[in-house]
C-alpha positions as CSV (number, residue, x, y, z in Angstrom):
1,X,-83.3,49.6,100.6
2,X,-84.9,46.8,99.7
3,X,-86.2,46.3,95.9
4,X,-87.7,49.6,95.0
5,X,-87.6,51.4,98.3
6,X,-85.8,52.9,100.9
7,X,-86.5,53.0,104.3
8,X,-85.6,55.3,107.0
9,X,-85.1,52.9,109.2
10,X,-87.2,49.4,110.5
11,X,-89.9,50.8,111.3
12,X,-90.6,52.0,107.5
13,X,-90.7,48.4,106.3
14,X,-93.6,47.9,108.9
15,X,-95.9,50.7,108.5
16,X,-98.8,50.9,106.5
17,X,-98.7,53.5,104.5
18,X,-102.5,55.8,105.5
19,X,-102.5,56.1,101.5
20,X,-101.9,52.4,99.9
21,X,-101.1,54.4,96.5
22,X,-98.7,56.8,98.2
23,X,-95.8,54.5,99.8
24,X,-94.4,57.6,101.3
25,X,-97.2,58.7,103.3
26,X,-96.3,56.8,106.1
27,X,-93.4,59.2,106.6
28,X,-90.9,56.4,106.9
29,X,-90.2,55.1,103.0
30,X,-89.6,56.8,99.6
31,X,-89.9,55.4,96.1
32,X,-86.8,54.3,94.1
33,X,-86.8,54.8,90.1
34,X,-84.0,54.2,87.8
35,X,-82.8,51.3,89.8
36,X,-83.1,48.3,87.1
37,X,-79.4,47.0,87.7
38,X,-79.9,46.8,91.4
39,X,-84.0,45.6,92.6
40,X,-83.1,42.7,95.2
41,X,-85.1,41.2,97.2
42,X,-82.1,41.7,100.0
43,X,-82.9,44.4,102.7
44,X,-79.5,46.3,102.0
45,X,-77.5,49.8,103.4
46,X,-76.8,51.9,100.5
47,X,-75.3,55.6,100.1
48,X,-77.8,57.4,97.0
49,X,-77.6,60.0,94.4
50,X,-80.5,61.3,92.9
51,X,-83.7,63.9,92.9
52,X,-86.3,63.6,94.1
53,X,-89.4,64.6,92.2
54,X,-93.4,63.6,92.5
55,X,-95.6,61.4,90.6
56,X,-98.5,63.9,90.4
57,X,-95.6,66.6,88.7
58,X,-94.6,64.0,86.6
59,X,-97.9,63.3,85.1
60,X,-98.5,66.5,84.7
61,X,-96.0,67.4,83.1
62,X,-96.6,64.1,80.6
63,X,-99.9,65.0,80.0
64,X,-99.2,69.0,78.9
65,X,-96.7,67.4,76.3
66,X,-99.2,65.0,74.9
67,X,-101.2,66.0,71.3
68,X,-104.7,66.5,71.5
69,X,-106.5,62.8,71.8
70,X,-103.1,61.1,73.1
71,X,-103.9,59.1,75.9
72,X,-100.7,59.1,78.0
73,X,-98.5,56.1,79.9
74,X,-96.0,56.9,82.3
75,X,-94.0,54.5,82.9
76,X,-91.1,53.4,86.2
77,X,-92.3,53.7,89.8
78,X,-95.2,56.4,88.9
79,X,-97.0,53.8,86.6
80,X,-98.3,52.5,89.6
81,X,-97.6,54.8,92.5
82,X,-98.6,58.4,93.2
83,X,-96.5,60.6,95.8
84,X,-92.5,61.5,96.1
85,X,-89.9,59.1,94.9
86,X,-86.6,59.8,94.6
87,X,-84.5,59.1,90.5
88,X,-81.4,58.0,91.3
89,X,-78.2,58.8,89.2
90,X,-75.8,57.2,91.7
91,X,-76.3,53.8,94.1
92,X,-73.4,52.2,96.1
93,X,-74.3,49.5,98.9
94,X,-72.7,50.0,101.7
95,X,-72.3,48.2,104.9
96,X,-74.0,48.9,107.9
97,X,-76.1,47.0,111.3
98,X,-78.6,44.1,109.7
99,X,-82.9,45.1,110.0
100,X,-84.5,42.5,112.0
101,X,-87.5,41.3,112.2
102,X,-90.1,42.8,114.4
103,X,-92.2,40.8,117.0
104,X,-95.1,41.4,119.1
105,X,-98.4,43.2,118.3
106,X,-98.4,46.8,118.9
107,X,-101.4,48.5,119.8
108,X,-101.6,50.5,116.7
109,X,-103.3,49.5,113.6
110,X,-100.4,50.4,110.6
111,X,-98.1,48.5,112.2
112,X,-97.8,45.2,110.8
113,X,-100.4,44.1,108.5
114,X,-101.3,40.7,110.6
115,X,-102.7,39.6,113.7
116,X,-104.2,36.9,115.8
117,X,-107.6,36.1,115.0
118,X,-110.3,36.5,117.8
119,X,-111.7,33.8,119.8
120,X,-115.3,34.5,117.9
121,X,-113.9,35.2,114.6
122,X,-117.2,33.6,112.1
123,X,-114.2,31.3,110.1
124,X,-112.3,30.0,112.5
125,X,-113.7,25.9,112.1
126,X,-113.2,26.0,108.5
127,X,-109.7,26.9,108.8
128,X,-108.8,24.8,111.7
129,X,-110.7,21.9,109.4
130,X,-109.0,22.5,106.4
131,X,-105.2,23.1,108.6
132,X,-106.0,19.7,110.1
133,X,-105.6,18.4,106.8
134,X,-102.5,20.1,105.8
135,X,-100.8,19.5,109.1
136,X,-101.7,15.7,108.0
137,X,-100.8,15.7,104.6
138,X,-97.6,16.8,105.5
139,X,-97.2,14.2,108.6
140,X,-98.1,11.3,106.4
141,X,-95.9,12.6,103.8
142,X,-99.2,12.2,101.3
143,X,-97.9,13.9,98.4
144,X,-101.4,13.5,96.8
145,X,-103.4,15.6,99.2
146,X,-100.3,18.5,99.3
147,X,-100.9,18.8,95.2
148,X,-104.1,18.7,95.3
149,X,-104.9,21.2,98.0
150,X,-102.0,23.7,96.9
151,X,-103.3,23.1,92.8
152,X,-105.0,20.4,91.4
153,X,-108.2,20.9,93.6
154,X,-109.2,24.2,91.0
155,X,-107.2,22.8,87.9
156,X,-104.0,24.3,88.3
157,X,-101.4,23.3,85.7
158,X,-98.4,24.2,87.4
159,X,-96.1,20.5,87.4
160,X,-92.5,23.0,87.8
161,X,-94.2,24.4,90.6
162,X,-95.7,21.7,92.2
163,X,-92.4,19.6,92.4
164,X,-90.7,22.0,93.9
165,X,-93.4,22.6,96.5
166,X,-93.7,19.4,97.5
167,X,-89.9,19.1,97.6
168,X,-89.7,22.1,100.0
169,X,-92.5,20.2,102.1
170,X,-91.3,16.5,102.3
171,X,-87.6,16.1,101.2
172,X,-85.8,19.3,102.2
173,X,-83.5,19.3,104.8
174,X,-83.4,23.2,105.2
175,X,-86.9,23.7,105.0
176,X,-88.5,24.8,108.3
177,X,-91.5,22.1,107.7
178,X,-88.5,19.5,108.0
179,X,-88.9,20.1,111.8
180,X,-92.5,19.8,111.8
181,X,-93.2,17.0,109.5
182,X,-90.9,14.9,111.7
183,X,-92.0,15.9,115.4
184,X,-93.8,13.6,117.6
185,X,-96.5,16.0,118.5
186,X,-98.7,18.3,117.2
187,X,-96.7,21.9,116.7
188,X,-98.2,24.8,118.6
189,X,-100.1,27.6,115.6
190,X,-101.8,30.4,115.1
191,X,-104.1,31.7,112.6
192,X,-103.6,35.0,111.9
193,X,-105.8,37.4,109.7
194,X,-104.9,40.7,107.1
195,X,-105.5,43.3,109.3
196,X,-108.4,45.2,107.2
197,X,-110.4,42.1,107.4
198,X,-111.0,42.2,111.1
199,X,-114.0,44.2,110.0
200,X,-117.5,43.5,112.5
201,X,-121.0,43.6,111.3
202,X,-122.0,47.0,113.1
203,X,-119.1,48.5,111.2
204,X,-120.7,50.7,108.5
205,X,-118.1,51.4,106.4
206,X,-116.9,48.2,106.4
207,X,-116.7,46.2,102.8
208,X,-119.3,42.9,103.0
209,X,-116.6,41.5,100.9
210,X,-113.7,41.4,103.1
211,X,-116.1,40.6,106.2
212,X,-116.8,37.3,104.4
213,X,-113.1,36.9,103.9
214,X,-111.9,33.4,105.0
215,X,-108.1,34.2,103.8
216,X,-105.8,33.6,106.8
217,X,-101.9,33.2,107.4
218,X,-101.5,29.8,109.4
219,X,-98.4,29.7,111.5
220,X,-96.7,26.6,113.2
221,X,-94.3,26.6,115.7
222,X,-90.7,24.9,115.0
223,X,-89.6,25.2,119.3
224,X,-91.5,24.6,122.0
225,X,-93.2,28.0,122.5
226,X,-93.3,30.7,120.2
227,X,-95.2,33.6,122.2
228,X,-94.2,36.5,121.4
229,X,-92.4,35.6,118.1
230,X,-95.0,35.3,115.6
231,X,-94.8,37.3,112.7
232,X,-96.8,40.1,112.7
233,X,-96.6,41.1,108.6
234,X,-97.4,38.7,106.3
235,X,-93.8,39.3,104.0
236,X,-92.3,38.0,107.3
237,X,-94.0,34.9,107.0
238,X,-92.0,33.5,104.5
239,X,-90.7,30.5,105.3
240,X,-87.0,31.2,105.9
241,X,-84.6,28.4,107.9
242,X,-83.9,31.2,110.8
243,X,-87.4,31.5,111.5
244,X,-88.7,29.6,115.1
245,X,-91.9,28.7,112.5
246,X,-93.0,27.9,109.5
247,X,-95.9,29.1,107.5
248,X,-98.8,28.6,104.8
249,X,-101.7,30.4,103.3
250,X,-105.3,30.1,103.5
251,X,-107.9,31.1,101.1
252,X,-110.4,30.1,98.4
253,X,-110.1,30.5,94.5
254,X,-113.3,30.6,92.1
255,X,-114.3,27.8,90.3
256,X,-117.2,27.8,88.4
257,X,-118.9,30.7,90.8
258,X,-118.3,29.0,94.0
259,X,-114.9,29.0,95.9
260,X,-113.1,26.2,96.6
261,X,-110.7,26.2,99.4
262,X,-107.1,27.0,98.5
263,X,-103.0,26.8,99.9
264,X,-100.3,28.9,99.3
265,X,-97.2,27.8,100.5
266,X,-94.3,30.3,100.2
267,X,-90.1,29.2,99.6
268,X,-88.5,32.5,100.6
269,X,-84.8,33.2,100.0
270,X,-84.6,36.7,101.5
271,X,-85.6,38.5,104.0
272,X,-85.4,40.7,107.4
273,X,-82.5,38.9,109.8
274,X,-84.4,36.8,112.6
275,X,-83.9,39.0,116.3
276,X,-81.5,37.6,118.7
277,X,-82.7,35.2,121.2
278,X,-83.3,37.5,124.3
C-alpha cells in the first residue's frame, strides 16, 4: 500500500485508471478508508482486515437518510472518489520483496503518465530556453535567478520554502543536483510531457487547452547515459539520491492574464526502490 491504496502488485501503481474518479477501474488498485494512523508516503506490504463496500452505495445510502432540503457530505475516501474501496478494521505491515521503479516506455497509453516529447512538438524552444537558464542558474550557483524563477518571478511569498529549495539545489550533499551542479559538462536530459497533452491539431476531441500546454517534466542525467532509465511517471521523478537523474518542472502560472513561465522543483523522501543495475 502506499498512502491510501493498495495495489495488487507494481503494475497497479503505474496504470492509469480509464476512469480518473474511479481508482479501481484499472483493475489493479483499491481505495483504503479508515486508515488515519497509518497514510505514508512509503510503498509498504501489509496483511488487511476490512469490507469492502462502494462509493455510489454509500452515497446512496447518505442521501435516503438526509431530511427533505439537507444537502449531504460524505466524507473519507468517497468525498472525492467514486468506485469500490475497501474500510479497514485491521492493518499490520508486513514484510515482503521491495516495488521498483519501472523503466522504459511501453507501447500502451495507461502505462505511465510521461513520455518523451516529439521532435516537432510546437514548445520545445521555449522550454530548452527557459532549461538553459536553470541548468545555468544552478552551475553558477546564482541563488537570485533559482528564487526568482521557482517564486519571486509571479510574487510568491514563500521565504521557508525558498531556503530550503535553494539549499536542496546548491549546498546539499545528498541531493542529486549535487552531481550536476559540479560536473564539467553539460548533463545529458530529456523533456518529457503528461501524457494527455500529446494531443495534435486534427484531433477532434482533443481540449485546445491542453494542446497549448507548455507544462513539461525536465530530466537530467546524473551518469553518463541514462537510455532506458528515465522515469516514465511523473511521481517517479522526484528527486530521490538513488535515482541515475535529477528532475524539475516546467510550466507557467497567471499573472495578471498572461502566464509567466514557472519551476517546480520537487525534495522527495519516499518513493519506489531504484531497479538493479542490469
Amino acid at each position: 500500500m502506499q498512502r491510501s491504496f493498495i495495489y495488487e502488485s507494481v503494475d497497479g501503481v503505474y496504470l492509469q485508471p480509464p476512469d480518473i474518479l474511479n481508482p479501481a477501474s484499472s483493475g489493479f488498485r483499491l481505495g483504503l478508508d479508515n486508515i488515519q494512523r497509518h497514510l505514508d508516503e512509503a510503498y509498504r506490504h501489509v496483511s488487511i482486515l476490512g469490507r469492502v463496500q462502494d462509493c455510489e452505495e454509500v452515497h446512496a445510502w447518505a442521501e435516503s437518510m438526509a431530511e427533505e432540503g439537507q444537502i449531504v457530505m460524505v466524507g473519507g475516501y468517497c468525498h472525492s472518489m467514486n468506485g469500490p474501496y475497501v474500510w479497514v478494521q485491521d492493518l499490520r505491515f508486513r514484510s515482503g520483496a521491495p516495488f521498483f521503479r519501472q523503466t522504459g516506455y511501453r507501447n500502451r497509453p495507461d502505462y505511465g503518465d510521461l513520455q518523451p516529447t516529439p521532435v516537432d512538438w510546437p514548445h520545445r524552444a521555449l522550454v530548452e530556453t527557459h532549461v538553459n537558464k536553470f541548468i545555468q542558474a544552478l552551475r553558477s550557483s546564482d541563488r537570485e535567478e533559482l528564487a526568482n524563477i521557482h517564486y519571486r518571478n509571479f510574487g510568491a511569498d514563500r521565504e521557508d520554502g525558498e531556503t530550503a529549495l535553494l539549499r536542496f539545489l546548491l549546498s546539499d550533499r545528498n541531493s542529486p543536483f549535487a552531481s550536476i551542479r559540479t560536473a564539467r559538462g553539460l548533463p545529458q536530459q530529456i523533456i518529457l510531457i503528461y501524457k494527455p497533452y500529446l494531443v495534435s491539431d486534427e484531433d477532434e476531441d482533443a481540449d485546445p487547452a491542453d494542446a497549448a500546454d507548455y507544462s513539461a517534466t525536465v530530466c537530467f542525467c546524473r551518469e553518463k547515459d541514462c537510455t532506458g532509465r528515465w522515469p516514465i511517471a511523473s511521481f517517479d521523478a522526484d528527486n530521490l539520491p538513488t535515482r541515475p537523474y535529477a528532475c524539475t518542472e516546467f510550466g507557467s502560472y497567471i499573472v495578471d492574464g498572461r502566464p509567466l513561465p514557472l519551476f517546480s522543483t520537487q525534495s522527495g523522501k519516499e518513493g519506489l526502490e531504484e531497479p538493479r543495475a542490469r
